[in-house]
VOTORMAR-42018 format. One line per 3 residues: number of its first residue (from 1); their letters; for each residue x negated, y, z of N, C-alpha, C, CB. Coordinates in steps of 0.2 Angstrom, whole numbers. Each point is the difference from the previous one (the first is absolute). Glycine has a CB too. Layout:
REM residues N
NUM) a) X,Y,Z,X,Y,Z,X,Y,Z,X,Y,Z; ...
***
This chain:
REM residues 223
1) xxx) -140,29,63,2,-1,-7,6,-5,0,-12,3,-5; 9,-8,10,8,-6,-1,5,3,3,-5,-11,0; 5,13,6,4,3,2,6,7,-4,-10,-5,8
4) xxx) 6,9,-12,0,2,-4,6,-4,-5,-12,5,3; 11,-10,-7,2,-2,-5,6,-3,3,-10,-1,-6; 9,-3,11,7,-3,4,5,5,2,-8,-9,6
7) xxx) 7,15,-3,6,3,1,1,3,-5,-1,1,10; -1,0,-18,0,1,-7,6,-5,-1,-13,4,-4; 10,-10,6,4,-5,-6,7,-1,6,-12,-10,-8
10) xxx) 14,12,15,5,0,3,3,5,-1,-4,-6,6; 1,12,-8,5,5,-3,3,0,-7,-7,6,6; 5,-9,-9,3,-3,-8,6,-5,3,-13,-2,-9
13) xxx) 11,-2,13,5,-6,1,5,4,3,-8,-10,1; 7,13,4,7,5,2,3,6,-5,-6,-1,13; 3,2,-18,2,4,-8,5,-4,-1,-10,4,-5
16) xxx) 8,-10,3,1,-4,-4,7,-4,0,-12,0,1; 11,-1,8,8,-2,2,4,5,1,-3,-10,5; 1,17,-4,5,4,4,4,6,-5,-10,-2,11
19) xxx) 5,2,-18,0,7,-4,8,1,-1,-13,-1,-8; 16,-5,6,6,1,-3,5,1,3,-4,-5,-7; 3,5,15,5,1,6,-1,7,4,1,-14,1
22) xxx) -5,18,-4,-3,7,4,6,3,-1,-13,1,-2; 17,-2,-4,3,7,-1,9,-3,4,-9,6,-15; 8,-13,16,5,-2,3,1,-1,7,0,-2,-9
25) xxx) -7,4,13,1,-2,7,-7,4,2,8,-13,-1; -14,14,1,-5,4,1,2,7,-1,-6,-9,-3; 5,12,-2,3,7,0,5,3,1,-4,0,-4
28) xxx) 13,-3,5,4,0,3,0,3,6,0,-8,-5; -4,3,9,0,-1,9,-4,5,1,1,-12,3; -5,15,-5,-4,4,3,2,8,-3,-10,-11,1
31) xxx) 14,10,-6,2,8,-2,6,0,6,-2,3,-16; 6,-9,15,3,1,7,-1,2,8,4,-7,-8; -9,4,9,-2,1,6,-5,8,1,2,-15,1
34) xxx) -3,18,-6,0,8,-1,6,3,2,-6,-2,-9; 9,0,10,9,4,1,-1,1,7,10,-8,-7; -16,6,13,0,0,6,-6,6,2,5,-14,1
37) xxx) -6,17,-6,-8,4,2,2,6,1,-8,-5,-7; 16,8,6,0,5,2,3,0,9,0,3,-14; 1,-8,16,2,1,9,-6,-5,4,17,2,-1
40) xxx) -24,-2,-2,-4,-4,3,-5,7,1,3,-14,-6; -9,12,8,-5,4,5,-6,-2,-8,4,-1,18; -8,4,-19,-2,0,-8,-4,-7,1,-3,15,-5
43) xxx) -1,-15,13,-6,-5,1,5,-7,2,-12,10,5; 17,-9,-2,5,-6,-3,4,-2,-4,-1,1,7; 2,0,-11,2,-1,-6,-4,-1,-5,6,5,3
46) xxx) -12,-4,-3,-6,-2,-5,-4,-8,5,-4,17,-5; 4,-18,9,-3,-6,2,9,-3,0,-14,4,8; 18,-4,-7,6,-5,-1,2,-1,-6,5,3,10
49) xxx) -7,3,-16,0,-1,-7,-5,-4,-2,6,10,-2; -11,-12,4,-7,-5,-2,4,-6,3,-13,9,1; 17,-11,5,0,-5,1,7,-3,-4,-8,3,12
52) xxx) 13,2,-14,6,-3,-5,-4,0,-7,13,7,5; -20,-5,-7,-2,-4,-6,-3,-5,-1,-1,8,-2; -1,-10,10,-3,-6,1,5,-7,-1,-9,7,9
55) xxx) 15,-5,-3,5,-4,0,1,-1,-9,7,6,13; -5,-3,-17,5,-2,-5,-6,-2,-6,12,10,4; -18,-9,-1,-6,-1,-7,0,-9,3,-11,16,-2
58) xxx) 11,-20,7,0,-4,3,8,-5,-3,-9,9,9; 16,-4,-7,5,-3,-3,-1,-2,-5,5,4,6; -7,-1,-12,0,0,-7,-4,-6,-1,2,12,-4
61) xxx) -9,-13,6,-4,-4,-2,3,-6,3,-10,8,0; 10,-9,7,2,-6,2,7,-4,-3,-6,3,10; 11,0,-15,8,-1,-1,-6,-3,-7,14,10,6
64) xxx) -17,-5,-11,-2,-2,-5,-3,-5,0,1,10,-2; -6,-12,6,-5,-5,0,5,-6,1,-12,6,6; 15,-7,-3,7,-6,1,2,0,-5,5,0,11
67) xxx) 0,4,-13,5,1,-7,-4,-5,-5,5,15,1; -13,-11,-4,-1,-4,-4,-3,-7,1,0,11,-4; -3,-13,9,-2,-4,-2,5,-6,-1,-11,4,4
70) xxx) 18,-2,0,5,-5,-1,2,-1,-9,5,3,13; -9,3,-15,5,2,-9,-6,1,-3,12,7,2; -17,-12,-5,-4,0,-3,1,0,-9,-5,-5,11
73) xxx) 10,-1,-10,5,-1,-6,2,8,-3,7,-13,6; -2,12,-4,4,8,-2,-7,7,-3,11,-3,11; -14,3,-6,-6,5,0,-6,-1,-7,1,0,15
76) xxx) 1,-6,-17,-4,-3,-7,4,3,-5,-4,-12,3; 8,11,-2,5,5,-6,1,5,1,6,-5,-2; -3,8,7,2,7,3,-5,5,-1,6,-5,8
79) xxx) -9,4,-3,-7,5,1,-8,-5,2,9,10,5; -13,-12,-12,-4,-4,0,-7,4,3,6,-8,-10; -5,15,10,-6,3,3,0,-1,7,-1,8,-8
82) xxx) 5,-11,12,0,1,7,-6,-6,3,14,3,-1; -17,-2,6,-6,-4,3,1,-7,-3,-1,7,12; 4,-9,-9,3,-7,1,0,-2,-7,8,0,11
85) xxx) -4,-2,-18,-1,0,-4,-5,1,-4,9,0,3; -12,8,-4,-7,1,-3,-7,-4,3,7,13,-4; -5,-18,8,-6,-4,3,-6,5,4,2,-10,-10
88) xxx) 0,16,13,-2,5,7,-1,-5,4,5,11,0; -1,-15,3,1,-2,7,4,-5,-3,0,11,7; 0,-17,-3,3,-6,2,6,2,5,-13,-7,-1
91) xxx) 18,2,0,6,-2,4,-1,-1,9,3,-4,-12; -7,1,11,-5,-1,8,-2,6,2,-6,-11,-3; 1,12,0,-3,8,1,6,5,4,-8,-1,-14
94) xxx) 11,1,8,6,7,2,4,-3,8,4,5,-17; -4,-9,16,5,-4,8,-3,3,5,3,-13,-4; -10,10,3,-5,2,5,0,6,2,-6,-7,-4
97) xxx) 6,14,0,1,6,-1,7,1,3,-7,1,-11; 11,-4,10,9,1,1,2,-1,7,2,-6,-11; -9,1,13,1,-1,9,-2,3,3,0,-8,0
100) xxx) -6,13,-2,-2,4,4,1,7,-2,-7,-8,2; 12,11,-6,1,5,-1,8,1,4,-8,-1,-12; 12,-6,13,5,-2,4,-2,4,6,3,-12,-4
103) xxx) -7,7,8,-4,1,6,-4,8,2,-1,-13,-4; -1,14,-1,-2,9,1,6,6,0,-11,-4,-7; 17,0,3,8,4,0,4,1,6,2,-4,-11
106) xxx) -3,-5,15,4,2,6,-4,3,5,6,-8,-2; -13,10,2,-6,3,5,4,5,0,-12,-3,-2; 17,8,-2,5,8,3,4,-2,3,0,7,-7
109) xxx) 6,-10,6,5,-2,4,-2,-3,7,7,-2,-10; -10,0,10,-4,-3,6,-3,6,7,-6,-10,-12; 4,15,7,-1,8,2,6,3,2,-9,0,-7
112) xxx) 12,1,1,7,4,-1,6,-4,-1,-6,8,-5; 6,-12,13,7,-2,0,5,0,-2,-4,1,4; 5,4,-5,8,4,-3,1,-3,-7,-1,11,6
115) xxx) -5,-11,-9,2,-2,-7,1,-7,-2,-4,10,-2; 2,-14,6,0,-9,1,6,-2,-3,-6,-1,11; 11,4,-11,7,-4,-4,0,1,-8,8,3,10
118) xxx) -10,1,-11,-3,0,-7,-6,-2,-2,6,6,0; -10,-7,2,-5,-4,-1,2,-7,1,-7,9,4; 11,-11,0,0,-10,0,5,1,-7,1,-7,17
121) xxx) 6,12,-16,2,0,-6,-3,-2,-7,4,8,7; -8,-2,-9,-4,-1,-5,-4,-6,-2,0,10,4; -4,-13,2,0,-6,0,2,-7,-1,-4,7,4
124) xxx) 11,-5,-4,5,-5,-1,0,1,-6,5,-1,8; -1,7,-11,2,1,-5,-5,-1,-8,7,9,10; -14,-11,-7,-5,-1,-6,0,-5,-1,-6,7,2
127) xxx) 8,-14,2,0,-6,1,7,-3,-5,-7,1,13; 13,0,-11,6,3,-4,-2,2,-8,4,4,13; -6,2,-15,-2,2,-6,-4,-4,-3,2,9,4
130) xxx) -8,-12,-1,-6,-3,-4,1,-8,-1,-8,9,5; 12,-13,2,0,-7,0,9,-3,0,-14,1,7; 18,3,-8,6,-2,0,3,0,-7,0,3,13
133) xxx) 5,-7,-15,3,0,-9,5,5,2,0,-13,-6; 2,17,12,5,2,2,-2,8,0,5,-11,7; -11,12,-7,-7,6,2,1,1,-10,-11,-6,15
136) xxx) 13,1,-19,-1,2,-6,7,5,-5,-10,-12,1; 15,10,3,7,2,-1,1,6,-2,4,-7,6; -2,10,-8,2,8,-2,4,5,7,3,-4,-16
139) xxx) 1,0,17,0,-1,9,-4,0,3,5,-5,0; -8,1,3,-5,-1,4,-4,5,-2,2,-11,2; -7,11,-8,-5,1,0,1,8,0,-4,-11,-4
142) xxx) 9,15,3,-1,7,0,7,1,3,-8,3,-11; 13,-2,10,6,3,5,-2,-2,7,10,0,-10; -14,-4,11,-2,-3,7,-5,1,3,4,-6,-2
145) xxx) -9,3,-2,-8,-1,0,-2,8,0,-2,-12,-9; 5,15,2,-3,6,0,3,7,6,-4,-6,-13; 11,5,14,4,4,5,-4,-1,8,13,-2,-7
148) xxx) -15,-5,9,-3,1,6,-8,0,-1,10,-6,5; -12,4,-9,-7,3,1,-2,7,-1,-3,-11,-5; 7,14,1,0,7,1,0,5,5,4,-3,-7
151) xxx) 0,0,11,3,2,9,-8,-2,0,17,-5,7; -21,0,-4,-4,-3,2,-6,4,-2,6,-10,1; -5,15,-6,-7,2,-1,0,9,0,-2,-13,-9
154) xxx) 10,15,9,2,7,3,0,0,6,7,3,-9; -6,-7,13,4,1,7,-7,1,4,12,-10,-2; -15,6,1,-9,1,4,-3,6,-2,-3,-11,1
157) xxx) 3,12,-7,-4,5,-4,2,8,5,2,-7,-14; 4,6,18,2,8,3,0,-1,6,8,3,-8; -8,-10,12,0,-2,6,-8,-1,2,12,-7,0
160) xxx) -17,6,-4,-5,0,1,-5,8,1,3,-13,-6; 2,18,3,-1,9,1,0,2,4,4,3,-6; 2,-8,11,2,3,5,5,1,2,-7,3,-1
163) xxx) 12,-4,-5,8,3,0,4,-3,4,1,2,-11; 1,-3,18,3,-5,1,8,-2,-4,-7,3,12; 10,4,-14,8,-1,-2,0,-4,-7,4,12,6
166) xxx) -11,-12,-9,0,-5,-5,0,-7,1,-6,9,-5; 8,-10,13,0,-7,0,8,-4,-2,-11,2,9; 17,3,-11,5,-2,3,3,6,-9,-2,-3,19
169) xxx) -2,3,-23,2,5,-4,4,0,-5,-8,2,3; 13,0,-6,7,-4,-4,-6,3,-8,17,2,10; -19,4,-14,-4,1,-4,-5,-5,-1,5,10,3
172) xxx) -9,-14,1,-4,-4,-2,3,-6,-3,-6,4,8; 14,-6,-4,2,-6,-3,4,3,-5,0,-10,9; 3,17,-9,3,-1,-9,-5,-2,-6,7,10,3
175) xxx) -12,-6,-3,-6,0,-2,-4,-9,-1,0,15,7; 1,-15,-4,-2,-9,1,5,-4,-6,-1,-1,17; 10,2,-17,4,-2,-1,0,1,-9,4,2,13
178) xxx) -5,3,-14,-3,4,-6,-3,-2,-5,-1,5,7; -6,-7,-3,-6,-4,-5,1,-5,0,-8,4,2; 11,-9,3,4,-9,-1,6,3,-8,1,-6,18
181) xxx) 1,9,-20,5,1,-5,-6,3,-5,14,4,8; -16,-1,-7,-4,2,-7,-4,-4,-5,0,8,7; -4,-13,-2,-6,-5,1,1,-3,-7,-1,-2,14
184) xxx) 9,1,-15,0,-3,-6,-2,2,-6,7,-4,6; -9,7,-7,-3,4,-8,-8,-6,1,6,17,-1; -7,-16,6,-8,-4,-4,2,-8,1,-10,8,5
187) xxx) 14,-11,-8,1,-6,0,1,1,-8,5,-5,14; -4,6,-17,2,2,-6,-6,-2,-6,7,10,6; -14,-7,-2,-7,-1,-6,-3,-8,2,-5,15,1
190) xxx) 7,-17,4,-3,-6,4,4,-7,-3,-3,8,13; 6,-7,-17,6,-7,-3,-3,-9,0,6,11,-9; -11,-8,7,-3,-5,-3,-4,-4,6,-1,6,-10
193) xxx) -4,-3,14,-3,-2,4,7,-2,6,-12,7,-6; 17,-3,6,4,-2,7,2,-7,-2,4,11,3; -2,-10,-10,3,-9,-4,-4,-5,4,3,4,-14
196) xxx) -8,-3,11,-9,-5,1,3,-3,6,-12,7,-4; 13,-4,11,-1,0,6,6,-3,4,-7,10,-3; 11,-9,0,9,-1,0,4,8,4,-2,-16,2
199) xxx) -2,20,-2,4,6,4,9,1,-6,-17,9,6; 19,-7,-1,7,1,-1,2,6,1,2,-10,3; -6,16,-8,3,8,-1,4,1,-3,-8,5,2
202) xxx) 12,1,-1,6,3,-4,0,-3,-5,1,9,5; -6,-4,-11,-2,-3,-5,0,-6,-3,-3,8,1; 2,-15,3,0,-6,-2,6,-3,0,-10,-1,3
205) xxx) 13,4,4,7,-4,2,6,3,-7,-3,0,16; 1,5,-17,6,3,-3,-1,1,-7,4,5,10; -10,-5,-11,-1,1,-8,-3,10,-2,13,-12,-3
208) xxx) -19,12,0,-2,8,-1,5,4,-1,-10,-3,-5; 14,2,2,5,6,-2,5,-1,7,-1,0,-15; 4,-6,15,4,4,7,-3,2,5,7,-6,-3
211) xxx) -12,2,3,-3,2,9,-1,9,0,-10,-14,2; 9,17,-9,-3,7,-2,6,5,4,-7,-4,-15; 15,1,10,6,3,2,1,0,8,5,-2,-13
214) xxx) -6,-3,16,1,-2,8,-6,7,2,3,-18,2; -7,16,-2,-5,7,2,2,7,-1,-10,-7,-2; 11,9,-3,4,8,-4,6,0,3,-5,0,-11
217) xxx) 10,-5,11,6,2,3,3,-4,4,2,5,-7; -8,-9,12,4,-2,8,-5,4,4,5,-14,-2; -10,10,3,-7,0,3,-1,8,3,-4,-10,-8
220) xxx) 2,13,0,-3,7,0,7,6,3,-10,-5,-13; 15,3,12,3,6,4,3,-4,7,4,7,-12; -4,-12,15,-3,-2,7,-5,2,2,4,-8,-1
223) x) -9,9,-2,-6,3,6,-1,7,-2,-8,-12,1
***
């Protein structure tokens, strides 16, 4: 029964931090890495598709658990249902969680060599995002942040199938290039909380209405 309850209450907590990033990096990666089931053998493809859900259920958690506990502030405003704020879980707690979810993410590349540049990547890139004022910039944090974490989370998804020519693939970085340019629409609902924080997005730097026209007629016909 405790046992029971405990992987209850770790599955809420992985809800909790992960829900709002599934449709941005969880479901993604893995419809993508579908793209590979038709030149794979059925019984390899289905065990290499279990292991790109493990990879990227792992990325999401470990970026999330960091992201937030650096951004408790913002998350009070922003989104107060998240663990950390609605008093689920302690700041401590989640770190603890953060280190060992780290630690269970590099267990693949460790395996799967190949994909290790994107994984240290990644790892960088969360450190940057979550603990730098430069990680908050409309720059940084999405024509950067979000262009190479993108690469970092397609690029394995297809290398981990099996693909080898997806290692070298020009479609993954348009695609990468893409979402860094788009990314900017969700900075738009967050104003307040980013203010709190000192993040520097489009929308702050430039004011709602202009930052709107830069997106419609720079941004949005660039990507």
């Amino acid at each position: 029964m405790a046992l029971r309850v405990a992987l209850r209450y770790e599955y809420e907590l992985f809800m909790g931090f992960s829900w709002r990033d599934w449709s941005a990096s969880i479901i993604p990666s893995c419809l993508f890495a579908l793209g590979a089931l038709k030149d794979l053998p059925y019984l390899v493809a289905m065990c290499n598709y279990l292991l790109v859900v493990l990879w990227v259920l792992l990325y999401t958690y470990a970026f999330t658990l960091f992201t937030q506990s650096m951004s408790p502030e913002e998350d009070n405003i922003n989104k107060p249902d998240r663990p950390i704020p609605s008093g689920k879980v302690s700041i401590d707690s989640a770190l603890k969680r953060c280190m060992i979810s780290w630690a269970a993410f590099f267990t693949i590349p460790a395996f799967h060599t190949h994909i290790f540049p994107e994984a240290i990547t990644w790892a960088l890139l969360t450190c940057f995002l979550g603990a730098t004022e430069a990680g908050g910039h409309w720059i940084g944090k999405n024509i950067i942040g979000m262009s190479i974490g993108s690469w970092t989370l397609l690029s394995p998804s297809r290398k981990l199938m099996g693909l080898q020519e997806a290692q070298n693939s020009w479609h993954i970085i348009a695609v990468s290039l893409w979402a860094g340019l788009i990314s900017q629409f969700q900075d738009f609902r967050d104003q307040e909380g980013d203010r709190k924080v000192g993040r520097t997005t489009l929308p702050i730097c430039f004011g709602d209405c202009t930052a709107r026209y830069i997106v419609a007629f720079t941004i949005t016909p660039l990507a």
